[in-house]
C-alpha positions as CSV (number, residue, x, y, z in Angstrom):
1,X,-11.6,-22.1,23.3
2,X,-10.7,-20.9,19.9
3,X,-7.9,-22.9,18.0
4,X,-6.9,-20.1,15.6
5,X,-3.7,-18.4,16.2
6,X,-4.6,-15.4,16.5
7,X,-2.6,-12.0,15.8
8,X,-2.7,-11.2,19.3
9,X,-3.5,-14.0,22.0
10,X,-4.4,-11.6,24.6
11,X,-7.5,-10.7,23.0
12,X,-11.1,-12.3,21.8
13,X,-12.0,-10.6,18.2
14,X,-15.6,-10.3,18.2
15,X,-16.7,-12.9,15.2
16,X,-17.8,-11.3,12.0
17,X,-21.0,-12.9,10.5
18,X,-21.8,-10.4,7.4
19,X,-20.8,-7.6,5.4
20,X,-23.6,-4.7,3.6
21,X,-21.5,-2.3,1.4
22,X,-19.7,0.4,3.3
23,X,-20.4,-2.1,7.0
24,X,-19.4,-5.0,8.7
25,X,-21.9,-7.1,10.6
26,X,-20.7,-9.1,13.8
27,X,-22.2,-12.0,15.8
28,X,-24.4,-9.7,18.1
29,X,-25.9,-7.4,14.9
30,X,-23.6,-5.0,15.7
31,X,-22.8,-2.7,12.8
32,X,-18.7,-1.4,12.1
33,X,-18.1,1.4,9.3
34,X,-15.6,-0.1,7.4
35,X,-13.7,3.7,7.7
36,X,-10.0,1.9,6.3
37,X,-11.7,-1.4,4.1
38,X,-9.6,-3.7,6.5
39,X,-6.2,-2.7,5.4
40,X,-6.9,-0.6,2.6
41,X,-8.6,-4.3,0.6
42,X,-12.4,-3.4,0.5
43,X,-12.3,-0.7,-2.4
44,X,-15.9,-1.9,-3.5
45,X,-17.4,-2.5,-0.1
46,X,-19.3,-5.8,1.3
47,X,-21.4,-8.5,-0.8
48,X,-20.6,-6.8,-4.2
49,X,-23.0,-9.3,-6.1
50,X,-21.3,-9.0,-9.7
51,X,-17.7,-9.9,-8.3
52,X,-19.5,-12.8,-6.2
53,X,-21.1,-14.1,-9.4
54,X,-18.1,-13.8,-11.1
55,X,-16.2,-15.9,-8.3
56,X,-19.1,-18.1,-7.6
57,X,-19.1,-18.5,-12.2
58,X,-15.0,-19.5,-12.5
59,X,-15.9,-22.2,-9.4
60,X,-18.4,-23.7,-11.5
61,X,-15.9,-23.7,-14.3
62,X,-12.4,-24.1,-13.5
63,X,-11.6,-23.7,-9.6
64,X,-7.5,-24.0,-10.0
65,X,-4.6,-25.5,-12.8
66,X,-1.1,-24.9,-11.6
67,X,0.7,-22.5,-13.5
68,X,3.5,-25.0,-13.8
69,X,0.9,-27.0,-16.6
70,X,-1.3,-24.3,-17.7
71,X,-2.6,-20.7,-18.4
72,X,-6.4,-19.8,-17.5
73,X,-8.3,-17.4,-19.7
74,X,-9.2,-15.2,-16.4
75,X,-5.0,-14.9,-15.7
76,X,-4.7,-13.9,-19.3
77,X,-7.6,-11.3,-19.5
78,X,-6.6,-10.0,-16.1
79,X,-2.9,-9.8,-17.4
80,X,-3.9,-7.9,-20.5
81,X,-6.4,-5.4,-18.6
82,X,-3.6,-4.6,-16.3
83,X,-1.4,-4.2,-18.9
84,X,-3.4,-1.9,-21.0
85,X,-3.9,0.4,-18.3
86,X,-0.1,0.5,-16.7
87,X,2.2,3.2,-16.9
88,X,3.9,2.8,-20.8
89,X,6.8,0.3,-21.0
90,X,5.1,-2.0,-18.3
91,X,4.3,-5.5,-20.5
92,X,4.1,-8.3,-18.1
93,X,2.1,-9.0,-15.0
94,X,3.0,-12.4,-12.8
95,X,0.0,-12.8,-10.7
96,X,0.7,-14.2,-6.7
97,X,-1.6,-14.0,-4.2
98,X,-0.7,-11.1,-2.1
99,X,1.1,-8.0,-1.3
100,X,4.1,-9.6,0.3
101,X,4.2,-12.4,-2.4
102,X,4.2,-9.5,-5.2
103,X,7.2,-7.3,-3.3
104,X,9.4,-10.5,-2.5
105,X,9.0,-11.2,-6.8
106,X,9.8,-8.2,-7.8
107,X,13.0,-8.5,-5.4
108,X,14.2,-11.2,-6.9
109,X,13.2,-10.5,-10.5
110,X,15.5,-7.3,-10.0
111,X,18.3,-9.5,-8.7
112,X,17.7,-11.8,-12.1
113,X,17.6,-9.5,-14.4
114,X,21.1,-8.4,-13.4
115,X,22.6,-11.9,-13.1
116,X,21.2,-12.3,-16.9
117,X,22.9,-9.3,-18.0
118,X,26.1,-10.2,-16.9
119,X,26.3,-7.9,-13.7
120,X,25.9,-9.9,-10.7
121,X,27.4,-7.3,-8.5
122,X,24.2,-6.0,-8.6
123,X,22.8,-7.4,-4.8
124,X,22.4,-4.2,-3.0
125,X,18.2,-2.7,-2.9
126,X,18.2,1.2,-1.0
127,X,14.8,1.7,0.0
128,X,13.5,4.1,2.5
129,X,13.3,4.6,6.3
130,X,9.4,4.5,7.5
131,X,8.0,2.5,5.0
132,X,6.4,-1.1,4.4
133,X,6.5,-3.6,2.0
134,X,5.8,-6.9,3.3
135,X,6.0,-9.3,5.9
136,X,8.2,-12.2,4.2
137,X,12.1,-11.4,4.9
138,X,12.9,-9.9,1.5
139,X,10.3,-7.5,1.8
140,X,10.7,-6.9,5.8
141,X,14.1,-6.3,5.0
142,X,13.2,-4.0,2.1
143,X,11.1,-2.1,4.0
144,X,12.3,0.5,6.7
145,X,9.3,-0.2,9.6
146,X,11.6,-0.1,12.8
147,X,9.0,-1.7,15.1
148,X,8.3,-4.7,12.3
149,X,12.3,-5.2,11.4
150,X,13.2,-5.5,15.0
151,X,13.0,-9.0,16.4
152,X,14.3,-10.2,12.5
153,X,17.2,-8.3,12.5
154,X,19.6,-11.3,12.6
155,X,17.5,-12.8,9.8
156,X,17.3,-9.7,7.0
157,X,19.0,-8.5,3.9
158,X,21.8,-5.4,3.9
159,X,19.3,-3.2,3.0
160,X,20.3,0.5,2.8
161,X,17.7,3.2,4.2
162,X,17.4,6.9,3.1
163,X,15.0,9.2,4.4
164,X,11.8,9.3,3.6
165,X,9.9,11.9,1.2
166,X,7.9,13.5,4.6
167,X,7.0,17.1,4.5
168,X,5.4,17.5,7.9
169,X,8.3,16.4,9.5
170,X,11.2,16.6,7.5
171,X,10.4,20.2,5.2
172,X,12.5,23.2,6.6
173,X,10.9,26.7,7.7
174,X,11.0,28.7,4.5
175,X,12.0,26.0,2.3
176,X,9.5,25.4,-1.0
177,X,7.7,22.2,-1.2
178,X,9.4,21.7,-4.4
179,X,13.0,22.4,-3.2
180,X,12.1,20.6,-0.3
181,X,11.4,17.2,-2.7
182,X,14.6,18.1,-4.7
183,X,16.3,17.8,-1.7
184,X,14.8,14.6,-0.3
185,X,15.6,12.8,-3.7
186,X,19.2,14.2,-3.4
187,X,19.4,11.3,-0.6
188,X,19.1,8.4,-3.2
189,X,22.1,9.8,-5.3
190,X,24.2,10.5,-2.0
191,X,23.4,7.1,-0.9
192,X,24.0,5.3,-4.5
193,X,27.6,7.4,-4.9
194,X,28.9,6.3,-0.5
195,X,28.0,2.4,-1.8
196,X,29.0,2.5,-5.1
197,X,25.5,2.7,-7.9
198,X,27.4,-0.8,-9.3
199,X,26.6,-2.7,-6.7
200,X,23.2,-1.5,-6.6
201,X,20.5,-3.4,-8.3
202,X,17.4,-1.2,-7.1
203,X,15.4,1.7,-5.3
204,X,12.2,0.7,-3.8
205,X,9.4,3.4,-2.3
206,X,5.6,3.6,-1.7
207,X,4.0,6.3,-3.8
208,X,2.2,7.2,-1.2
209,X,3.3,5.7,1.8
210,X,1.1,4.0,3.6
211,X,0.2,2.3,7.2
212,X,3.7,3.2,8.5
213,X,3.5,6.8,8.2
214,X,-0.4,7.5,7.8
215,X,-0.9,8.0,3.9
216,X,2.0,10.4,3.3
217,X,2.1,12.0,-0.6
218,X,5.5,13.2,-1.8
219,X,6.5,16.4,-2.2
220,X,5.9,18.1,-6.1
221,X,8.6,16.7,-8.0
222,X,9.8,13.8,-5.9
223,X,9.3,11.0,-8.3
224,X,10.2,12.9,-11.2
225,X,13.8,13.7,-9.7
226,X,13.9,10.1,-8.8
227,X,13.5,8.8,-11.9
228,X,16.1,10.9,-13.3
229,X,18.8,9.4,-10.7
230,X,17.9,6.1,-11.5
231,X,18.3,6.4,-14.9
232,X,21.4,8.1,-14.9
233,X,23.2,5.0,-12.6
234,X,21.1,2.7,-14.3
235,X,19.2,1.5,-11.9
236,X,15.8,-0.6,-11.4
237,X,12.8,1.8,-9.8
238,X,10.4,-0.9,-8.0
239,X,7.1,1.0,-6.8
240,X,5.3,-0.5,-4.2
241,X,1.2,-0.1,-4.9
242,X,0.3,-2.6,-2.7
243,X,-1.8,0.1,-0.1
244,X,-1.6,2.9,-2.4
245,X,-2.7,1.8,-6.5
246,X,-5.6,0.2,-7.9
247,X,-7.9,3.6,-7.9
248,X,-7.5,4.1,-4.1
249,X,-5.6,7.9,-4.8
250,X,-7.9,8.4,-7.7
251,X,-6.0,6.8,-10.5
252,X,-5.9,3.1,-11.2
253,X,-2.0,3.6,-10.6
254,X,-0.6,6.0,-7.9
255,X,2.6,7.1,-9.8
256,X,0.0,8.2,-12.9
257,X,-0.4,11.3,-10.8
258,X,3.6,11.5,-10.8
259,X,4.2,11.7,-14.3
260,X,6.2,8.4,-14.2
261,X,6.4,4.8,-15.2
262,X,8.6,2.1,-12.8
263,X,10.4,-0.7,-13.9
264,X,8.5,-2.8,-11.7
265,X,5.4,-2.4,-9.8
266,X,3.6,-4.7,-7.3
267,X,-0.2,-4.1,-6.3
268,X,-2.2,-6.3,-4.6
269,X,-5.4,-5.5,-1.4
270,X,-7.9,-3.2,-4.0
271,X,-7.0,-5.8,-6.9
272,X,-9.1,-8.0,-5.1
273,X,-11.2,-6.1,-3.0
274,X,-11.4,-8.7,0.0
275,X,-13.3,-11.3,-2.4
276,X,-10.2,-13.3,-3.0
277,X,-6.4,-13.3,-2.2
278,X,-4.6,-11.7,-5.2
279,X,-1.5,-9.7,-6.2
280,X,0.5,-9.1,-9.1
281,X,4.0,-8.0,-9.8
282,X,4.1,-5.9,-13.1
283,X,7.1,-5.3,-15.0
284,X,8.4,-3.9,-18.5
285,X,9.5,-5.5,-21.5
286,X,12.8,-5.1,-21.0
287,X,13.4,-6.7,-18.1
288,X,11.2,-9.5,-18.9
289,X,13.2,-9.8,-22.4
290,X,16.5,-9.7,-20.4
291,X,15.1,-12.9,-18.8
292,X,14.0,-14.5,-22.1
293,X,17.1,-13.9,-23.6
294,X,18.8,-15.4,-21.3
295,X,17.9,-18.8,-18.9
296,X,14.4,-18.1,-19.8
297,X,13.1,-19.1,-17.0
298,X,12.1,-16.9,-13.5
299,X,13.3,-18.8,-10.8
300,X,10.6,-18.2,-9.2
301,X,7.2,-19.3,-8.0
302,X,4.4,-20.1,-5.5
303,X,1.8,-22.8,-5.4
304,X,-1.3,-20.0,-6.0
305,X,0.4,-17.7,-8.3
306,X,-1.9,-17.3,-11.5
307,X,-4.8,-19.1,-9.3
308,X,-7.9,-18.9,-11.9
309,X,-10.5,-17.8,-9.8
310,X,-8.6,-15.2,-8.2
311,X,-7.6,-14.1,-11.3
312,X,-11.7,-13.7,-12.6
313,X,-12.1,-12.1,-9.1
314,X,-9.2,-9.5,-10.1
315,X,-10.6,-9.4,-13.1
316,X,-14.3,-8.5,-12.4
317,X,-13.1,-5.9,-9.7
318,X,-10.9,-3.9,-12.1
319,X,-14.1,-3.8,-14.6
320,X,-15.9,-2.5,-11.6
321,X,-13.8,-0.1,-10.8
322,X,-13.0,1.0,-14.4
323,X,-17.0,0.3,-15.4
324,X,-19.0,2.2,-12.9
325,X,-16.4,5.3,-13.3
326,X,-15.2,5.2,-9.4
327,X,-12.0,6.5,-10.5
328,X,-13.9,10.0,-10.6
329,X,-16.0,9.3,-7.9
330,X,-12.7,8.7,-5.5
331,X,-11.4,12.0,-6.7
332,X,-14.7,13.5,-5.4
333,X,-15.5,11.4,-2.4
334,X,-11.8,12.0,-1.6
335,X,-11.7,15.9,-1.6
336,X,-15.1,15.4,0.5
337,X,-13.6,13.4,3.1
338,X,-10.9,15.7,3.2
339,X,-12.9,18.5,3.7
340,X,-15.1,17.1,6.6
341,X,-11.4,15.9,8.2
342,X,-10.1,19.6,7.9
343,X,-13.7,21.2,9.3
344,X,-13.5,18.9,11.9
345,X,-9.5,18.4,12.7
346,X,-8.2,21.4,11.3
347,X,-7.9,23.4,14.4
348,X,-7.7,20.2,17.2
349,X,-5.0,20.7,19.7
350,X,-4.1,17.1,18.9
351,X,-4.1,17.0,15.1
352,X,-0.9,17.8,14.0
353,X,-1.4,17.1,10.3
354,X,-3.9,16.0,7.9
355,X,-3.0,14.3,4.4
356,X,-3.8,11.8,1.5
357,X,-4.8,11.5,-1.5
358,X,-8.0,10.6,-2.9
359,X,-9.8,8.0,-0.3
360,X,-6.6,7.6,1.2
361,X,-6.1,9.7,4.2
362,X,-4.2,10.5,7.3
363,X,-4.2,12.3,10.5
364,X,-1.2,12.6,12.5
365,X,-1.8,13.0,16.6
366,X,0.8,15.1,18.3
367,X,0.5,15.9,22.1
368,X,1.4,19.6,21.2
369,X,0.2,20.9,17.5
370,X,2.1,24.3,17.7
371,X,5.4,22.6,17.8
372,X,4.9,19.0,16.5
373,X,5.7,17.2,19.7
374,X,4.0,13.6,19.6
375,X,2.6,12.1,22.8
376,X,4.9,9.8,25.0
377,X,4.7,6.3,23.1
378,X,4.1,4.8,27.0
379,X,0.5,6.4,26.8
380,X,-0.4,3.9,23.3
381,X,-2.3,6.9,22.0
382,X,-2.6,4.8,18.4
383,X,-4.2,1.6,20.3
384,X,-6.4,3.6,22.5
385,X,-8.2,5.7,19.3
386,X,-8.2,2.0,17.7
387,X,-10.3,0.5,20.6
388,X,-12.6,4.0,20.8
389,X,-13.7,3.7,17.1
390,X,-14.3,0.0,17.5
391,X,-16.5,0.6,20.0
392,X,-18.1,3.2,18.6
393,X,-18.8,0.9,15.6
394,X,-15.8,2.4,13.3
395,X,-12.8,0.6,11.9
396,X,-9.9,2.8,11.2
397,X,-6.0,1.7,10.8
398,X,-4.3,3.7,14.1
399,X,-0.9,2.9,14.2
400,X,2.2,4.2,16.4
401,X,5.7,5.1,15.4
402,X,5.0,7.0,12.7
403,X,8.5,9.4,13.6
404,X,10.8,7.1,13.8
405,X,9.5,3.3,14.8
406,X,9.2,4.5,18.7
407,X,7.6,8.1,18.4
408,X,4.8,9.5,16.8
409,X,0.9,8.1,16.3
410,X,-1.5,8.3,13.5
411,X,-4.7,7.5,12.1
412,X,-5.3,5.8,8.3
413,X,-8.3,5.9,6.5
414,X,-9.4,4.3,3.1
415,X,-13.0,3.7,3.2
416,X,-14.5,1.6,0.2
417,X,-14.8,4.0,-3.3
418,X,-18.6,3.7,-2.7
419,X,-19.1,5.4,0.0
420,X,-21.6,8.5,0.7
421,X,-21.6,11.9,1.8
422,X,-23.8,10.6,4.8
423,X,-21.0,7.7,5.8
424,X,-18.7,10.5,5.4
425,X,-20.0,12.6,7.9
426,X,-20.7,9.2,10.1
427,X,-17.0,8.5,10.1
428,X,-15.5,11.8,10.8
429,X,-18.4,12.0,13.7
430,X,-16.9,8.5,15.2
431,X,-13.3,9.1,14.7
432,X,-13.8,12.9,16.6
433,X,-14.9,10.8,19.3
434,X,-11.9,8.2,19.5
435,X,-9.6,11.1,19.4
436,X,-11.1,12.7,22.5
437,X,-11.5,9.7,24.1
438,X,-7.9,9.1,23.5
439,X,-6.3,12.0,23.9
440,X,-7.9,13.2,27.3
């Protein structure tokens, strides 16, 4: 009998013993397409020997000095790496040692920043229905995941929740993708002027949104408008990257491709690719001024945060990524997958929608394509194309809900930047199966 706790009690994981690349190895030899790199982590694949070596090196060196005593030359190299490749303004990164960590900082450097400038009415974040950003209770509450929020409820912030940017669903017959994004980011001003924009200290979204709604891109425009509205109230724009950035759309940051810059931004999974636990909340001079200007001192902090050799881990994956030029190779491998999905998928009964950016794709299931009905959420169409790939020797990120927290089911894929043309065709071959197998 196994003494982990594990995610869910009712079921033995097989026990994985090795990675090679684009696969995952488990106790038996059996061999798993990494089709979604865990949770969107494994951007450079399995037994990457120069981030090893560069792990295995900062071990031999310096394994971990609180940030409380001391900087690390990996934390500052990392730091100024990020920094030179952020959207302009953005000058400081605090390093933490995950997703979650990275959204529940930038929460409460928002809140700070406001307190130092003399506005602490300033509490309220509006954020976005069908989105995710993080498991600790700022960032549950932040995020608008119905199914996660649910059994917390008593426990979470006053968060307000617009709609989301979701063309598939939400885009009217006739209507122009760009009036149609005009329109969605109409629903932060509406929603800033009914509680007041004085009392609100942020808007929070997901470039691209991620396991919640199955890689969904906004419409042209979107951002852009969104900016404009939080400038004019004078509001904080905190962009989530933790699924979405670090090269996995095709540029190092998702919002490059929006023509914007946040206040704040939190990455995390690719910054790391698996090989260690990392995250970092980035932020711009200003804000990080406000703070020196005032207490001068984030109140703020965790244990890890800055940890040296998960910083030379960060750091040796952003060189690969950056180094080997898999920015352009994303962009290519990206528009490959996404041709095999739509040769495939692009006429399925079932396959209501196919979308993503770069190596970042999704495929929404519907019971009906013609008129967008999803299956009954009693069938567990999501779990049942889960258990199908697995056993076909595929990992892919199914997920239900995707309408509303009840209705709806897709399927997210983000398979390591290195993958080949060949894997390509393996994946689309296994998930076609899954599907069938699920939906019949």
């Amino acid at each position: 009998m196994s003494h982990v706790f594990a995610r869910n009690s009712r079921r033995s994981p097989p026990r994985a013993v090795g990675g090679e690349g684009c696969y995952l190895i488990d106790e038996s030899g059996k061999r798993y397409l990494d089709g979604s790199g865990g949770a969107a982590v494994s951007c450079l694949g399995h037994g990457d020997a120069e981030v090893i070596a560069a792990v295995q090196d900062q071990l031999s060196t310096l394994a971990f000095a609180h940030t409380g005593f001391f900087t690390s030359e990996p934390a500052e190299a990392l730091a100024d790496l990020l920094v030179s490749k952020a959207p302009e303004g953005i000058d400081k990164v605090y390093l933490v040692s995950g997703g979650s960590e990275a959204m529940e900082a930038a929460l409460k450097l928002a809140r700070q920043y406001w307190v130092e400038k003399g506005e602490p009415q300033r509490g309220r974040v509006i954020a976005r229905r069908q989105s995710y950003h993080g498991n600790t209770l700022g960032a549950l509450s932040t995020g608008g995941n119905a199914w996660r929020r649910r059994q917390f409820a008593p426990l979470l912030l006053d968060v307000s929740h617009i709609d989301p940017c979701y063309e598939y669903r939400h885009r009217a017959d006739g209507e122009s993708a760009e009036a149609y994004g005009a329109r969605a980011a109409q629903k932060l001003e509406d929603e800033l002027l009914r509680v007041g924009p004085e009392t609100v200290m942020a808007f929070v979204a997901e470039p691209v949104v991620g396991a919640t709604s199955g890689a969904v891109p906004p419409a042209p425009g979107y951002f852009r408008r969104i900016r404009e509205i939080c400038d004019r109230y004078g509001i904080l724009l905190i962009l989530d990257e933790v699924m979405c950035g670090m090269g996995r759309t095709g540029t190092l940051f998702a919002c490059e491709q929006e023509g914007i810059a946040p206040d704040i931004c939190a990455v995390a999974k690719g910054l790391g690719a698996g090989y260690q636990p990392i995250g970092a909340m980035l932020c711009s001079a200003e804000i990080h001024q406000a703070i020196a200007d005032g207490s001068g001192f984030f109140q703020h902090g965790h244990t890890y945060m800055g940890h040296p050799t998960a910083a030379a881990c960060g750091l040796a994956v952003l060189r690969a990524i950056l180094g080997r030029d898999l920015l352009p190779r994303v962009v290519r491998q990206g528009e490959t997958l996404d041709a095999a999905l739509r040769d495939r998928f692009g006429q399925h009964p079932h396959v209501g929608d196919i979308r993503g950016r770069g190596l970042f794709r999704g495929l929404e299931i519907v019971a009906d394509r013609d008129d967008k009905v999803p299956f009954d959420p009693s069938r567990g169409t999501a779990a049942r194309i889960k258990t199908a790939a697995f056993e076909a020797g595929l990992i892919c990120y199914p997920m239900s809900g995707t309408i509303d927290g009840r209705q709806g089911d897709h399927v997210l894929l983000a398979p390591p930047f290195i993958i080949s043309d060949e894997q390509i065709d393996e994946l689309v071959e296994k998930l076609a199966q899954a599907v069938e197998a699920a939906v019949t």
